[in-house]
N, C-alpha and C positions, 0 to 999 in steps of 0.2 A: 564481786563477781568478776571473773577473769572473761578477755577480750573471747578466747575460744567460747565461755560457758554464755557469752550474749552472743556471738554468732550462732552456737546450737540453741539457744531460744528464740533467734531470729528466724531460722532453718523451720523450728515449730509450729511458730504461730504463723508464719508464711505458708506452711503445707498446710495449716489447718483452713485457714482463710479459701485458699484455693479447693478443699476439698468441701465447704459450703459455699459457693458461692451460687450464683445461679445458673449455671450450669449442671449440677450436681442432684441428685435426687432429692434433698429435704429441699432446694433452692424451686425448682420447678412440681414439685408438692405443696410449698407455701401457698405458690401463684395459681394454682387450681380453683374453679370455685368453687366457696364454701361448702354448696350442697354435693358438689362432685368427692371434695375431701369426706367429709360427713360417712358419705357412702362407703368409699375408699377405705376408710379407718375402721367400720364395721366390718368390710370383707375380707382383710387382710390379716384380722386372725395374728399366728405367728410368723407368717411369711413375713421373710427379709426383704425389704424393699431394695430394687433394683435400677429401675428405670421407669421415666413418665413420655409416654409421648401422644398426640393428638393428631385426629383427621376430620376432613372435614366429613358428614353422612349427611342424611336425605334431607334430615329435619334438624341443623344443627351442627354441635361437635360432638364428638366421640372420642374420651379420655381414656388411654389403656395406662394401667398400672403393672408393673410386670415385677412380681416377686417370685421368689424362691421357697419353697415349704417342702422342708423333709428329703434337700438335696434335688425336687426338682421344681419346672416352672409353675407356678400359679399364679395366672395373668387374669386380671379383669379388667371388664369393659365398660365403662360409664356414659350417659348420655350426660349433654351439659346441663339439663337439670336435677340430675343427681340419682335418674333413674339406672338401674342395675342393667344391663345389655345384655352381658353373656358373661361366663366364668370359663376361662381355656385352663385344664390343667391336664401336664403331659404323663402320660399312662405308658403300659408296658401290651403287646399284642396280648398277651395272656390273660389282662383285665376285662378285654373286649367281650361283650355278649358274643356269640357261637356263629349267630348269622353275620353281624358287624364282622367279624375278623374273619372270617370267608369272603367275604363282599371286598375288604381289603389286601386281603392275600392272592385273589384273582386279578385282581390290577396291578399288583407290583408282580407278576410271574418272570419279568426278564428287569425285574428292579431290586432295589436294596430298599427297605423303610428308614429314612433317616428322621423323622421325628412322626409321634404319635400323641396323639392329644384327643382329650373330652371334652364337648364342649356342650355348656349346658344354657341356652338361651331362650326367656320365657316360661321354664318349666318345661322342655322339649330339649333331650340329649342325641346327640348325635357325634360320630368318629372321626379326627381329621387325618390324614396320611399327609406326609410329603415321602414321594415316592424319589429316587435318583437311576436314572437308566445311563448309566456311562456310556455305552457303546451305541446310544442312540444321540449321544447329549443331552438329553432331555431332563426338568425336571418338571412333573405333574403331581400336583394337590388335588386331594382327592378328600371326598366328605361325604358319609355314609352313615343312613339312619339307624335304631337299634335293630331294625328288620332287616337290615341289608343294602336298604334301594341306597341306590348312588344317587346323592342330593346335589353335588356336582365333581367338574373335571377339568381342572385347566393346566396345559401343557403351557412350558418353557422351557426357551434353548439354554443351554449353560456358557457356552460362549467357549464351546471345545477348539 
C-alpha cells in the first residue's frame, strides 16, 4: 500500500470513528434505556434516525427521538420507562380536519405558518402551529384540538 493509499484509510476510518462516536445518533441511541430503545425501535417504523435528546418532565425523563419518514419529521416522545408520550409528525395545512385549520388560520391572520405538525398523545390528536409575525417580531406556538378549541398560546420575541 502506498503512503497516499494509508493516509486515505487513515482519513476513513478517522471519519468513520467520529461519525459514531458518542455524540452521534447510534452513540446516544446506545445510551438510552433499554425499555426506552425497546419502544423507540418499535415506533420508528422506516423513519431515518436523526437526533436523540432528553428533558427532564413531571415524573422523570422524557426521550425525544426525532426521525425523518417520507421526507418529513417523525419525532416521538418516550417516558424513561419506556412508556409511548406522544408521536409529533409534521403535516401539510390541508391535512387538518376543517375546524383545526380554521382555528389555526385565524391565529396566524398577520403571520406566516412556518411549521405544522400532529400530534398524537394518549390516543387524543391535536394541531401544533408555529406561527412567525415579522413585523411584530414575534413568534407564537399555537396548539389546537380537532374541534378547534386553542389548547394553548405562547408568544416569543425573535430578537428583531
Amino acid at each position: 500500500m502506498t503512503i497516499s493509499g494509508i493516509f486515505v484509510a487513515g482519513l476513513a476510518v478517522s471519519a468513520l470513528a467520529l461519525a459514531y462516536d458518542g455524540d452521534s445518533f447510534a452513540g446516544k441511541f446506545e445510551n438510552l434505556p433499554a425499555a426506552v430503545k425497546e419502544t423507540a425501535k418499535a415506533q420508528m417504523g422506516d423513519g431515518f434516525p436523526v437526533s436523540v435528546t432528553s428533558a427532564q418532565a413531571d415524573h422523570g425523563w422524557n426521550y425525544q427521538i426525532n426521525t425523518r419518514l417520507n421526507g418529513k419529521y417523525h419525532d416521538i416522545v418516550i417516558d424513561d420507562k419506556g412508556k409511548l408520550v406522544a408521536v409529533k409528525d409534521e403535516t401539510d395545512l390541508a391535512s387538518l380536519p376543517a375546524l383545526a385549520r380554521a382555528a389555526i388560520q385565524k391565529q396566524a391572520v398577520a403571520s406566516k405558518i412556518t411549521t405544522l405538525e400532529k400530534v398524537t398523545e394518549g390516543g387524543r390528536v391535536s394541531y401544533g402551529a408555529v406561527l412567525k409575525d415579522d413585523a411584530q417580531g414575534m413568534v407564537v406556538r399555537v396548539r389546537v384540538a380537532e374541534d378547534g378549541t386553542v389548547t394553548s398560546n405562547n408568544q416569543a420575541a425573535t430578537g428583531k
